[in-house]
C-alpha positions as CSV (number, residue, x, y, z in Angstrom):
1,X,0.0,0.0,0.0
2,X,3.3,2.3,0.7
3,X,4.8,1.9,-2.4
4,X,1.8,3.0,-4.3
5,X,1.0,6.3,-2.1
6,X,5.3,6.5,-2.9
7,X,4.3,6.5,-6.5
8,X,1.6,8.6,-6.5
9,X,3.1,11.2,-3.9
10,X,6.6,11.3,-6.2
11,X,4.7,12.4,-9.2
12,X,2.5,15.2,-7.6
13,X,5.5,16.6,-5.8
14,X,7.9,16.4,-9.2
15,X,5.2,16.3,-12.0
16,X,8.3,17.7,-14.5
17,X,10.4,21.0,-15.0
18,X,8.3,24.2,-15.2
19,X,11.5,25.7,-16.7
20,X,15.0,24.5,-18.0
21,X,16.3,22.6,-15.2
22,X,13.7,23.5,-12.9
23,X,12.3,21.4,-9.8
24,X,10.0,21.6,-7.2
25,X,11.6,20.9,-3.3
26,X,9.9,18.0,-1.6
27,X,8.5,19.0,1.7
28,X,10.4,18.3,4.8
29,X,9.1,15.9,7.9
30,X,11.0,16.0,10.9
31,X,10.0,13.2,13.3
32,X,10.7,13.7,16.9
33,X,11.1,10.6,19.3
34,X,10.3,11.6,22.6
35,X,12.5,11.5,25.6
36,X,16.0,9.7,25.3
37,X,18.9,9.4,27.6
38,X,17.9,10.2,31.8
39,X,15.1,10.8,30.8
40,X,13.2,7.6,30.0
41,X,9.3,8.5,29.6
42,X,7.0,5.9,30.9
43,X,8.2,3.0,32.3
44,X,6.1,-0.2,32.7
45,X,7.4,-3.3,33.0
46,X,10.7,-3.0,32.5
47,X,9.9,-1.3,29.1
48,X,11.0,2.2,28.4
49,X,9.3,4.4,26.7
50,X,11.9,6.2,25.0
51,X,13.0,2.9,23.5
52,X,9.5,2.1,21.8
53,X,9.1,5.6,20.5
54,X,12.5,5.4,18.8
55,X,11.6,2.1,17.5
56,X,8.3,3.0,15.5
57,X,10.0,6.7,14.5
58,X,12.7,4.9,12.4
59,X,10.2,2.8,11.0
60,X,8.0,5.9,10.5
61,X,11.0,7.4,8.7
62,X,11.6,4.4,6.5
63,X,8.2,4.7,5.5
64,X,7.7,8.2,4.5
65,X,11.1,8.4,2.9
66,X,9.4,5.8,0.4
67,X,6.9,8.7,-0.7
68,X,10.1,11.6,-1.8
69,X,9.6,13.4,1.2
70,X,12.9,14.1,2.5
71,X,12.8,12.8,6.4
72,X,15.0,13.4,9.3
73,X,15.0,12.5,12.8
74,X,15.8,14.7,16.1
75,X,17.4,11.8,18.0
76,X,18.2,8.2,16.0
77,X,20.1,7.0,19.1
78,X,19.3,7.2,23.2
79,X,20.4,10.9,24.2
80,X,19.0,13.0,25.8
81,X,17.5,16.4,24.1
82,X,15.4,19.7,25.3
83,X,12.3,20.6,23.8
84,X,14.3,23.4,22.4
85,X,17.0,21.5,21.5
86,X,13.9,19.2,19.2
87,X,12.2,22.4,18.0
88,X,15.5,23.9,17.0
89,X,16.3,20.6,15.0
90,X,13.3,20.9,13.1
91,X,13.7,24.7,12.4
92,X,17.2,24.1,10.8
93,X,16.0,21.0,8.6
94,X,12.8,23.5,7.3
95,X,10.8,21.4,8.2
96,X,7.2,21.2,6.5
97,X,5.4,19.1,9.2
98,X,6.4,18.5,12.5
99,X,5.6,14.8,14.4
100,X,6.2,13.7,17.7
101,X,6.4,10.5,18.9
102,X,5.3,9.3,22.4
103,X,3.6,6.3,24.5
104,X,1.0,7.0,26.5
105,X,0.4,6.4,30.5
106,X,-2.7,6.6,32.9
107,X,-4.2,6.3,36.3
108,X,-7.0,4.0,34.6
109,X,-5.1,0.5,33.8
110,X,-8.1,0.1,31.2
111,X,-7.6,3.4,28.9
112,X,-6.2,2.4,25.5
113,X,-6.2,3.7,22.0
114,X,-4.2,5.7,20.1
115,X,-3.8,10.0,20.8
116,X,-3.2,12.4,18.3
117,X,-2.7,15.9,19.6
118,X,-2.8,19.5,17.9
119,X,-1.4,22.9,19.8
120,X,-4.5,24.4,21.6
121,X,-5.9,24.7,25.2
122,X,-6.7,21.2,26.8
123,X,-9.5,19.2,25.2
124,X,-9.9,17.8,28.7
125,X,-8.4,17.5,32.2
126,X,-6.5,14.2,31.0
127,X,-5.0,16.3,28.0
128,X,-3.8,19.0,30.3
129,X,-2.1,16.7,32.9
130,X,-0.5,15.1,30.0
131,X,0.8,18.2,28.2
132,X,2.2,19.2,32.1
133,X,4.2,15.9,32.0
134,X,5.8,16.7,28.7
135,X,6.4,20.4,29.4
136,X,8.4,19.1,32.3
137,X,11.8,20.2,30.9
138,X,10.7,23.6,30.0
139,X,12.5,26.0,32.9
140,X,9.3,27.4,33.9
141,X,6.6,27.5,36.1
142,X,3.6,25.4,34.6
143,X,1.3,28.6,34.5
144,X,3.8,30.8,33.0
145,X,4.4,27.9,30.3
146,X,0.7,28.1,29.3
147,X,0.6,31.8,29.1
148,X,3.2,31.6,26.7
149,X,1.5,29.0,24.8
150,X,-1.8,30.7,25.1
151,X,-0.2,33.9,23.5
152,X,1.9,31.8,20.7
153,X,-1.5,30.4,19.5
154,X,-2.1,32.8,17.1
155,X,1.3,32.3,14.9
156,X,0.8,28.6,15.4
157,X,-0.5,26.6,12.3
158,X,-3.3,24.5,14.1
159,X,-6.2,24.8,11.5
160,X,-3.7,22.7,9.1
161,X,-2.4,20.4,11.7
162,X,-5.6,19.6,12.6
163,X,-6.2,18.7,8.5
164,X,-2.9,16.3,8.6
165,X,-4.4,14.9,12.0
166,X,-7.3,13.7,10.5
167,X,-6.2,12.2,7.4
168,X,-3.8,10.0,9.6
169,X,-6.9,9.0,11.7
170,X,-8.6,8.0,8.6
171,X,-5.3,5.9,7.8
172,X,-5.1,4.2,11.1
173,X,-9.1,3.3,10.5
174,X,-8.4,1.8,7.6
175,X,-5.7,-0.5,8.8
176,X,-7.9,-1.7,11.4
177,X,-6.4,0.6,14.5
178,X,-9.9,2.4,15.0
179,X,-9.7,3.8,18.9
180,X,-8.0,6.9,17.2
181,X,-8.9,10.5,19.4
182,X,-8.2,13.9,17.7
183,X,-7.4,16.0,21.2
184,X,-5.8,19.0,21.7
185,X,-3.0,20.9,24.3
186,X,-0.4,23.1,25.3
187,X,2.6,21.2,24.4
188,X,5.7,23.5,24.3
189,X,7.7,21.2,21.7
190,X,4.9,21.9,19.2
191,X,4.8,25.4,19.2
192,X,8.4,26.1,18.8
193,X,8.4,24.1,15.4
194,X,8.1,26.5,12.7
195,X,5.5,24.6,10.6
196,X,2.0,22.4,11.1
197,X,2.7,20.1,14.0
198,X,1.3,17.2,15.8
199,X,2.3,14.2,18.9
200,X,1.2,11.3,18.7
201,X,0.7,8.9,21.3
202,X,0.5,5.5,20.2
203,X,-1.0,3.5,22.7
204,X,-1.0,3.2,26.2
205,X,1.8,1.3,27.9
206,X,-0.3,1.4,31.6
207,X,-2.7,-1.1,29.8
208,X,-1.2,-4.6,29.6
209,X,-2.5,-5.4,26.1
210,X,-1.4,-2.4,24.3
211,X,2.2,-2.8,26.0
212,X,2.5,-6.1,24.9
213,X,1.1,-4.7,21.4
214,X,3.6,-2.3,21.2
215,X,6.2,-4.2,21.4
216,X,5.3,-6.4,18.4
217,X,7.3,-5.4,15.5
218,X,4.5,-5.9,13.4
219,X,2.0,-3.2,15.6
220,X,4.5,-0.8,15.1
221,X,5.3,-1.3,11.7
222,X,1.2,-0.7,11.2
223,X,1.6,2.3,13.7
224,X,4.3,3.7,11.2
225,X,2.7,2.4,8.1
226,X,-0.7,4.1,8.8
227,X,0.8,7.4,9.9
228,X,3.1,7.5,6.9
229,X,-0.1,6.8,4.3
230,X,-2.2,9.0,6.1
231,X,0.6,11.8,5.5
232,X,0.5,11.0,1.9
233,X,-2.6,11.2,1.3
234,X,-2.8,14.8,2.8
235,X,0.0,15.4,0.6
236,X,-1.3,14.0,-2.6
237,X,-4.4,16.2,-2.2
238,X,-2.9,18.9,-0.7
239,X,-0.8,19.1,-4.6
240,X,-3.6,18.5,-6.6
241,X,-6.0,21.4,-4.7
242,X,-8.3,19.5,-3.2
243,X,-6.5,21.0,0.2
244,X,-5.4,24.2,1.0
245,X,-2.3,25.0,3.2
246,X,1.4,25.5,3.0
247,X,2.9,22.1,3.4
């Protein structure tokens, strides 16, 4: 299914020279595993979270490099990076969209599913204690980190994030992963990405049966798979006007 969104991807992006020698830039992804080094994420089990994240990110990269999008990560090893240090990163590549890759945790052993998250104020309660987890490295008081997001809103590109958001949903539906939630928060390492910009939580390690999920090579390889055809898809009709934005 890749290699035909690959195809179809390659020719909207280069469709031919407009001029002698002329050719279109593909856009660039930056994909952001989360955590790395001290600090660790989650950890259930004995299983790290930074370690699963990194694990379906280069997978995600192999599979978007497929469609001529040029594709780089912010960490390919375990280190140890700021949010700025990620959002920097990202900024210097130029990139074009902006993912970030976590696994999930909860009180509520039973919650499951995967979360994909735009920049706005909290969707709910759960979505705010989440986004206070990740803004942990940030060097600021929690309310002062949300007045800065709260102000940054405006330059932020959520209306299109929110576009790429869904057509991944639509992607993970149709690959049989269907507890998808669009939700929304303050997370500080999306707004200092210059471009549309989403995390993604893909599963919940606190719930036994997504843990052991997660772990499968073959979950994360439909993790990665669907995120990377959803992306195409937004791409393809993003390039043929069917979708408006910048990416």
């Amino acid at each position: 299914m890749i290699r035909l969104f690959a195809a179809v991807v390659f020719l909207t992006l280069f469709p031919g020279p407009a001029g002698a020698g002329s050719k279109a830039e593909p856009p660039v992804i930056v994909i952001d595993p989360g955590h790395g080094g001290h600090d660790s994420g989650a950890k259930v089990r004995g299983v790290k979270e930074e370690d699963l994240v990194l694990s379906i990110s280069k997978r995600l990269k192999k599979g978007l490099s497929k469609t001529g999008v040029r594709v780089f990560l912010t960490r390919s090893r375990d280190e140890f990076l700021t949010l700025d240090q990620r959002d920097r990163i990202a900024n210097e590549k130029g990139c074009d969209l902006f993912l970030s890759i976590h696994a999930n945790s909860a009180r509520n052993k039973k919650a499951q599913g995967i979360e994909i998250y735009s920049l706005n104020k909290a969707t709910d309660e759960a979505s705010r204690r989440l986004a206070a987890r990740e803004n942990r490295g940030v060097r600021k008081k929690r309310g002062e980190v949300e007045a800065l997001l709260s102000d940054l809103l405006q330059t932020a590109q959520a209306e299109e994030s929110v576009d790429v958001a869904l057509a991944i949903k639509k992607s993970l539906a149709r690959r049989g992963l269907r507890e998808v939630r669009l939700k929304s928060a303050l997370f500080y390492v999306l707004v200092g990405a210059k471009c549309p910009s989403l995390l993604i939580e893909t599963g919940f390690m606190t719930n036994r049966q997504e843990l052991k999920k997660l772990g499968s090579v073959s979950h994360q390889d439909q993790i990665a798979d669907s995120i990377a055809e959803g992306v195409s898809r937004y791409l393809t009709e993003l390039n043929s006007g069917k979708r408006r934005g910048n990416l």
